[in-house]
N, C-alpha and C positions, 0 to 999 in steps of 0.2 A: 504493500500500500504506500504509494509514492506522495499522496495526496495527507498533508494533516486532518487529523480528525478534532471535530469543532464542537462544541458545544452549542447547542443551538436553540434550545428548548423556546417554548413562546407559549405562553396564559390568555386567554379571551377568556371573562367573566362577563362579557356586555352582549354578546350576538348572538347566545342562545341560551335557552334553556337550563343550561349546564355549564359548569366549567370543565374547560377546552384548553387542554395541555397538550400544545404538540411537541413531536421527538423526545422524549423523556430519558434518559440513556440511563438503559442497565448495564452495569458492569461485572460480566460475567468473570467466573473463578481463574478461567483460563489467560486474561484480557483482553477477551472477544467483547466485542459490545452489540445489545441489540436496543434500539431503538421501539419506543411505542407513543400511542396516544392514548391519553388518560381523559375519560368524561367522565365528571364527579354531579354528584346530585349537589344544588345550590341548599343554602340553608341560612337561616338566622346564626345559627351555633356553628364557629368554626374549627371547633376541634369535634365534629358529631366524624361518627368511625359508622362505613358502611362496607357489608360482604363485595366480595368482589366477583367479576365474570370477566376471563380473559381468553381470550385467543392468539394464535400464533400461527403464523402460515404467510404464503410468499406470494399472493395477491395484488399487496400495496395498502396495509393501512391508510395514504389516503387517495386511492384510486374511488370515486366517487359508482356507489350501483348503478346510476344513469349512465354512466360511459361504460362502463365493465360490459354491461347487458342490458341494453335501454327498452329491447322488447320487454325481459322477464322485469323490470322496474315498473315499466307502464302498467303491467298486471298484479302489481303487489296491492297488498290492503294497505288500503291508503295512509294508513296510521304510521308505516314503514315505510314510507317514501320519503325522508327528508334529505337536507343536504349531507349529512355524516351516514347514510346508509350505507353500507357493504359487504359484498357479496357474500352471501352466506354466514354471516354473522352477526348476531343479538344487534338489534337496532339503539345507541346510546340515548337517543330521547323516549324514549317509550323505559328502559331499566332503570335510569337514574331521574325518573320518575316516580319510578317501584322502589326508591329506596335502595339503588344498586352501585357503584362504580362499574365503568365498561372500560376495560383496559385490552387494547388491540396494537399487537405488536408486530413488525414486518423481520419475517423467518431474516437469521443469518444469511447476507447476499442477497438479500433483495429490500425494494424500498429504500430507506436509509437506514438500514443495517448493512456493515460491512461485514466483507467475510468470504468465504467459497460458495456457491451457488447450487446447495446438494439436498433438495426435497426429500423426505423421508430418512434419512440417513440418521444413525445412532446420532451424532453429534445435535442433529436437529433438536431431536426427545433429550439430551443432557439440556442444551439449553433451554428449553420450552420448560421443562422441571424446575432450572434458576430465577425462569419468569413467574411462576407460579409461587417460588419461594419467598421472591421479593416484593410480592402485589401482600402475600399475606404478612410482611414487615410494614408496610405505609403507615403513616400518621395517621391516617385515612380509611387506614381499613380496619375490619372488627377481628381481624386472622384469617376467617373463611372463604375459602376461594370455590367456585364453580367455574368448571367448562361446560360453553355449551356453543355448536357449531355446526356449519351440514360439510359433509364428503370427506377433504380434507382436512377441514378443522374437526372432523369428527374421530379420521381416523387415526390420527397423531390422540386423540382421548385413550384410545386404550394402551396405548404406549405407553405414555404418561403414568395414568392412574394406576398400573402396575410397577410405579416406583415408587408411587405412594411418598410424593415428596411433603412437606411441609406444609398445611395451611387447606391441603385439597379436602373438600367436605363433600362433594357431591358432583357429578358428569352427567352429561346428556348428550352422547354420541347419536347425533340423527342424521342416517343414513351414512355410516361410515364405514370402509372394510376392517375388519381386523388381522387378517391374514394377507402380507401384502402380494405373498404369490398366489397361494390361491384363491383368493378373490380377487386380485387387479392383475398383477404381471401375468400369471400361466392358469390357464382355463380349460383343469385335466393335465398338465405339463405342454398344454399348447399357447405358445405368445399372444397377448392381445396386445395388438400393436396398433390400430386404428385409434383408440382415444390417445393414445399418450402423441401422438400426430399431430393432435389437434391441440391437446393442453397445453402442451409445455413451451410450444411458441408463443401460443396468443397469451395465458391468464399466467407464464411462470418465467420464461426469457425474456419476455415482454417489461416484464419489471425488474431487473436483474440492476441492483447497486451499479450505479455508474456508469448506466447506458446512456446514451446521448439523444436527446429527442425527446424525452416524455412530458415534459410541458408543454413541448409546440404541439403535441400529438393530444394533448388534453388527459394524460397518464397518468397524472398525478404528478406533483414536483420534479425537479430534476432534482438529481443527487447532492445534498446541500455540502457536500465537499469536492466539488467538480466532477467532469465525466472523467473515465477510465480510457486508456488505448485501446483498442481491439484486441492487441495480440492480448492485453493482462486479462480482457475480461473473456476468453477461452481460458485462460490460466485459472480463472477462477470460477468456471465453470464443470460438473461433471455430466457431460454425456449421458441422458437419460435413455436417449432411445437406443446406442449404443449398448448401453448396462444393461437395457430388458434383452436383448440378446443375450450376451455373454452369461447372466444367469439363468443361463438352463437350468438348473436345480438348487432344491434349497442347503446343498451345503457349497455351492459357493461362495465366493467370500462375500460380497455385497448383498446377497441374499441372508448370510449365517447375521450380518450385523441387524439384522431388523425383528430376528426371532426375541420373542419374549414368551414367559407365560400369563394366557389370561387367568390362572389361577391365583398371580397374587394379588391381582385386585380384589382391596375389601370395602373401597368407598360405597356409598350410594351408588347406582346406577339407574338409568331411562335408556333403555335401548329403544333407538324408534326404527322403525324400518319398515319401505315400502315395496308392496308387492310387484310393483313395475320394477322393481331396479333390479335383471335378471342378470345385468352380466357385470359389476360392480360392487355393490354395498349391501344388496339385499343378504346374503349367504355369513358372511361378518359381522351385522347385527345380530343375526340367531346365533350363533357361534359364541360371540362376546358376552351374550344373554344366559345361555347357556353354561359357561364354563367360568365365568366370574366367580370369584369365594363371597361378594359381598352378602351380609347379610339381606339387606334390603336390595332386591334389585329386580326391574320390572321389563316388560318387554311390550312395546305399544307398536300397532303393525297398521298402517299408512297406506292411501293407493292415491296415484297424481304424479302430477312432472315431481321432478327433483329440485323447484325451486322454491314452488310458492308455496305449499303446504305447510312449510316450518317458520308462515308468516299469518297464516290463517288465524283470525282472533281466536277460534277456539281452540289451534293448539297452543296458541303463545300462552295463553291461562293456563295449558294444562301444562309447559315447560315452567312459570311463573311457583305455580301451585307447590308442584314437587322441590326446585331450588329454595323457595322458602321454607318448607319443611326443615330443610337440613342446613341451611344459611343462615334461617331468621328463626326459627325452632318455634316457628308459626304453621301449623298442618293443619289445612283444614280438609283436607281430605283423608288422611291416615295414611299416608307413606311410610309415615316413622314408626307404625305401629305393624306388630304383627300380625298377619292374618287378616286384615280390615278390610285391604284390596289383595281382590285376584292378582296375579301375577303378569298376567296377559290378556291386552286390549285388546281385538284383533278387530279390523272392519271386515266384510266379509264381501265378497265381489258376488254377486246374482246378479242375472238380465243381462240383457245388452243394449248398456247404456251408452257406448260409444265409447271413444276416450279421446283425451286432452279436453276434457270436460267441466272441469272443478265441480259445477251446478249439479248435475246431476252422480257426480262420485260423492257429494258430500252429505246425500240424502242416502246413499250406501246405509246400514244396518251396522249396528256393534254390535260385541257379546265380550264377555270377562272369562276367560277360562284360566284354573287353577295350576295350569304348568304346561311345558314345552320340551315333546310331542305331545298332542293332548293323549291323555290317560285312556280314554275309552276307542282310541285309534286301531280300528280295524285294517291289517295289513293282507291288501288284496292284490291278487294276480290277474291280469291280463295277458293272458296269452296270444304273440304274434303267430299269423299260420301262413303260410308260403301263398296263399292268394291275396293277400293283402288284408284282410279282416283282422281283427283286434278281438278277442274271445273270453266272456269269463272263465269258460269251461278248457281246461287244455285238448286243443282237435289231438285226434288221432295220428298220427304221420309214421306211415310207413316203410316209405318209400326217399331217400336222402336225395336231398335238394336246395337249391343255392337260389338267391336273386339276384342282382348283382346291379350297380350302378358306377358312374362314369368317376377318377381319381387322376388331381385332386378340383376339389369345385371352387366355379365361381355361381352358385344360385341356380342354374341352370335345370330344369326337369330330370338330365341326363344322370345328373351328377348327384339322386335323391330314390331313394324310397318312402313309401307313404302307409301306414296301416292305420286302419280307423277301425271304431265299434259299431255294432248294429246301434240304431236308436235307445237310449237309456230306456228303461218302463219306467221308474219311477228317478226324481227331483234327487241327488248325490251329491252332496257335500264332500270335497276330497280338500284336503288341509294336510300339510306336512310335509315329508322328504319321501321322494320320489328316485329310484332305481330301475335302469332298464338292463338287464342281465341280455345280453348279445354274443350271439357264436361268430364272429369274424374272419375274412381272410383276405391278402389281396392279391392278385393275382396280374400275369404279365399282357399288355396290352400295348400296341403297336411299338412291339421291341424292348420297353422299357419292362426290367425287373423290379417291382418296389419293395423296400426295404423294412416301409412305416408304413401305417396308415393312421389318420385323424379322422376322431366321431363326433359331427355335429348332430346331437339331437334337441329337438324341438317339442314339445307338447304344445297343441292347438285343439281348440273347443268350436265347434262345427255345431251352426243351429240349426234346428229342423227345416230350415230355406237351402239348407247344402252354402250359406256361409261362413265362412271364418269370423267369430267373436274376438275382437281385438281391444287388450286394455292398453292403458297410458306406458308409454315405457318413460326412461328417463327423461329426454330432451323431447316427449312428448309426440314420441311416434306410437304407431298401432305393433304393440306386441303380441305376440302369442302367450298361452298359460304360464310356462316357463323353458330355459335350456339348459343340457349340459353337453359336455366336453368331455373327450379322452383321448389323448395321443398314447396307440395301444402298447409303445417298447415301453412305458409309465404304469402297465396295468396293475404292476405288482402291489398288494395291499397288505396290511400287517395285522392281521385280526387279534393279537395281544395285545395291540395298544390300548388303553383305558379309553381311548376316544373312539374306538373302533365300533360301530352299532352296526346290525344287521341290514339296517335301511338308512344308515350313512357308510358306506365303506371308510377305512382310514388309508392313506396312501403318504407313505413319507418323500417320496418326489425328491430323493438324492442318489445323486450318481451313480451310487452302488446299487440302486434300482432297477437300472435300464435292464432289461428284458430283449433278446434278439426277435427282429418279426421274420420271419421267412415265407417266400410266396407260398402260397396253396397250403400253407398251413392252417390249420384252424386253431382261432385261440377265444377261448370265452372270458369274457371280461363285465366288470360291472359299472357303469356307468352313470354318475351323479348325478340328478337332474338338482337345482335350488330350491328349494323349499318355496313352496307356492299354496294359495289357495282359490276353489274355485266351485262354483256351485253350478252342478250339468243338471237339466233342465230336464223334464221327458220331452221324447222325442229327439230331443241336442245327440251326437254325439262329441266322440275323442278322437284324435288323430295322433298317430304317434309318427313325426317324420325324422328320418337316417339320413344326413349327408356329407357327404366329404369337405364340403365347405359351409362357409358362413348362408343362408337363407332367409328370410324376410323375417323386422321384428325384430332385427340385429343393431339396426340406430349407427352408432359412433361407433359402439365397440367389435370393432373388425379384427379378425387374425388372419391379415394377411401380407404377412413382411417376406418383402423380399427374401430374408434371406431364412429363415425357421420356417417358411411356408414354401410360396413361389408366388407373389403377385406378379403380374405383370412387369417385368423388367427388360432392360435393352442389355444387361451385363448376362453373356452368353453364358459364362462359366458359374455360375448363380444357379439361373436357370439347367443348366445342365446336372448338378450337382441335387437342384431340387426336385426333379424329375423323375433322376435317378431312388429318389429316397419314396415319391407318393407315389408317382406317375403308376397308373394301370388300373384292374379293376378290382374295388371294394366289393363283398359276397357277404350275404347274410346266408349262413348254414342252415338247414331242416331238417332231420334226423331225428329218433327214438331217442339218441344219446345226445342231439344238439336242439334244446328246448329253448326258446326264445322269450320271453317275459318282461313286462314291465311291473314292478309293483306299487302300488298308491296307495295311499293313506285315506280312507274313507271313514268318517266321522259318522255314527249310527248316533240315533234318540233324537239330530236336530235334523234334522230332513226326512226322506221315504225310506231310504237304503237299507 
């Protein structure tokens, strides 16, 4: 850092609401410094001490929500629209109205925080821990700190809360992953390389300490200690979309630094999580929900885009209700108490109401159930049978036989098989983790041997018109029910692990893993679908679709990198190489000894089933 670092901070007590501390510098153990803004509630009494609500992440403390994302802004509640609104972060005039400090800090390397520019990395969670230590030392505060945040300020929470630094009284991870392989980077051991495409240019480069332009560009300030060279700010950058390759598996090194266990979390928790977020955060809510030590700790389950729900006044009450509980030791609902509330909100998806809807998702139906899988979860078979139908009954099969589709895919018919149920008789509730047990192989097609093969499967809800029922996915396209992933040399699973369930496989997804695929081989493997909920209608049915590639309902999150896949590329030796590895044909097996199955979770006593 060639540039001196300056002390810069600045107080408005007259232009709003609140007082308005910019750049505040913390001065981390190491001599890193990160930079925050501080909105305190105004008061008569200047020594009054209030909880605190912080955030950390590499956005731009003050990149305004109207410029970040001026559509999802336009559609907020209005009440969240002001000039200090940002993205995906507690709104400071609406908390430090409640009684809150909102302290919002720009991630090391970005904003005006100096430093390396490395999302997610160990060093991020040390320092985010120092920030949380030093909000609960203020003049100002009462000790108690809460997070609360969507995606990435959610998913940096359970990092955190599992150091269980000083001062943390309660979390509210909404819609965050906690696993960053398998729920962001590798999906089944296959790269999702299509959102980090799109992120890490526009909402994480974009604000990188010491870039040149972002004032003219409306970015938020420019760097209050001058801009950086180019060459230093690669020096001070690490390679995101580079890293999601190179860590193929979780003992990697850049992958091994991000492992934690959710087991030492003992804070409070609010896990929220929305059923649209199929290929991201929805899996790492239940997960964090799940396997959390904390006493108190609840799981609330959402359906809508990924912006505006965690702005909606009646969740902001119910995010409000629970931080006071354990901030202000004010519950009026019974958080703190045991047994008072269920454990699990969940909304429940019936009809086909469309999606990207808000209006009619929000007339959606609740229910409280007492824990996660539900308790009275009947674990049912659907049997695939080599004509395409979907079967309760497992058919007969005699006679050994194969289907087979086009490897590897870009969406194409070719490149998919498709098996559906006859019409439901009665109204089925299916809630929980979903498994589709598959006989696989692949085999050689115009010359090429394949080495691998990748399984995109898909569930889709088919109404009695013969169309596709589509909910809201993240960025608000039309999803299907839910999907999962598996890259098959990955299929190996560890059924002693503690985490290992009969209808969550466990898969440790490190190197010592790999599995060889050999052509014409047959390998059976089990396949994860996310945990989803959905209510089949009579007459509706199910569709269970198989493909070698990404297929509709997919949004942002694409896997398809050049060089872990084979997208479309001009570099021969890429393509050659990745050819060599999928290229041919994918087989679904039929045999006595090669039974094909999905299983689902079917909830009896609140439906017909």
């Amino acid at each position: 850092m060639p540039n001196h670092i300056r002390d810069i901070r600045t107080v408005d007590s007259e232009s709003y609401p609140y007082i308005f501390e910019q750049n505040v510098s913390i001065h981390l153990k190491d001599s890193g410094i990160v930079r925050c803004n501080v909105y305190r509630p105004k008061g008569s009494d200047p020594q009054a001490r209030y909880p605190v609500l912080v955030t950390y992440g590499p956005y731009g403390k003050d990149v305004p929500y109207q410029r970040f994302q001026p559509q999802s802004f336009n559609e907020l509640n209005p009440t969240h629209q002001t000039a200090h609104s940002s993205w995906e972060t507690p709104t400071p005039k609406y908390w430090t109205e409640h009684g809150y400090v909102v302290v919002r800090a720009d991630e090391e390397g970005t904003g005006q925080s100096p430093g390396m520019l490395n999302p997610s990395s160990a060093r991020t969670i040390d320092a985010f821990c120092e920030v949380i230590e030093w909000c609960s030392e203020q003049s100002w505060s009462t000790g108690k700190v809460g997070l609360l945040g969507i995606s990435y300020f959610a998913a940096t929470q359970w990092r955190a809360a599992a150091r269980n630094p000083k001062g943390l009284a309660a979390a509210v991870p909404w819609e965050g992953f906690s696993d960053i392989y398998r729920d962001s980077q590798r999906h089944g051991g296959i790269l999702s390389s299509g959102f980090p495409r799109v992120w890490w240019p526009f909402q994480v480069a974009s604000n990188q300490y010491g870039l040149p332009g972002r004032a003219a560009r409306n970015w938020g300030p420019d760097t209050i200690e001058g801009d950086l060279p180019e060459e230093e700010l690669l020096e001070n950058t690490v390679d995101i979309l580079s890293r999601g390759r190179l860590n193929r598996y979780r003992d990697d090194l850049a992958a091994k630094e991000s492992e934690f266990n959710l087991e030492d979390i003992t804070v409070p928790i609010l896990s929220v999580a929305n059923w649209g977020g199929i290929l991201l955060h929805l899996r790492g809510n239940v997960e964090g929900y799940t396997w959390a030590s904390s006493e108190f700790k609840y799981l609330r389950f959402i359906s809508g885009r990924h912006d505006l729900p965690f702005y909606y006044e009646e969740e902001v009450e119910i995010q409000r209700s629970f931080l006071d509980a354990f901030l202000k030791d004010d519950d009026r609902r019974g958080w703190s108490k045991k047994g008072v509330l269920p454990p699990v909100d969940m909304v429940v998806r019936k009809g086909d109401i469309g999606f990207n809807n808000p209006t009619t998702e929000k007339a959606l139906s609740r229910r409280y159930e007492m824990g996660w899988p539900i308790a009275r979860t009947v674990y049912t078979k659907l049997f695939l049978a080599p004509n395409g139908e979907m079967l309760f009954n497992q058919p007969n099969i005699s006679i050994a036989s194969k289907q087979s589709y086009e490897a590897p895919g870009t969406g194409r018919p070719s490149d998919m098989l498709t098996f559906k149920t006859r019409p439901f008789e009665k109204e089925t509730e299916i809630t929980g983790h979903i498994v589709a047990r598959l006989n696989v192989s692949a085999s050689q097609r115009d010359g090429s041997i394949p080495s691998d093969l990748d399984l995109f499967v898909s569930l889709r809800h088919i109404s009695s018109k013969g169309t596709e029922i589509l909910y809201t996915g993240t960025t608000g396209e039309g999803a299907p029910v839910t999907k999962g992933f598996l890259r098959v040399s990955m299929r190996k699973t560890n059924p002693n692990h503690p985490r290992h369930r009969s209808w969550l496989p466990y898969r440790e997804y490190l190197s010592t893993d790999v599995l060889p695929v050999f052509a014409n081989e047959v390998y059976t493997v089990d396949v994860e679908l996310w945990p989803t909920n959905v209510v089949v209608d009579a007459g509706n049915r199910l569709a269970l679709e198989i493909s070698s590639g990404d297929t509709a309902g997919t949004g942002l999150f694409t896997h398809d990198d050049p060089v872990d896949r084979h997208a479309l590329t001009t570099n021969r030796e890429i393509n050659r190489r990745a050819q060599d590895v999928f290229k041919g044909e994918n087989n679904i097996h039929f045999s006595p000894s090669h039974v094909n199955y999905m299983t689902i979770p079917v909830i009896p006593g609140v439906r017909g089933f």
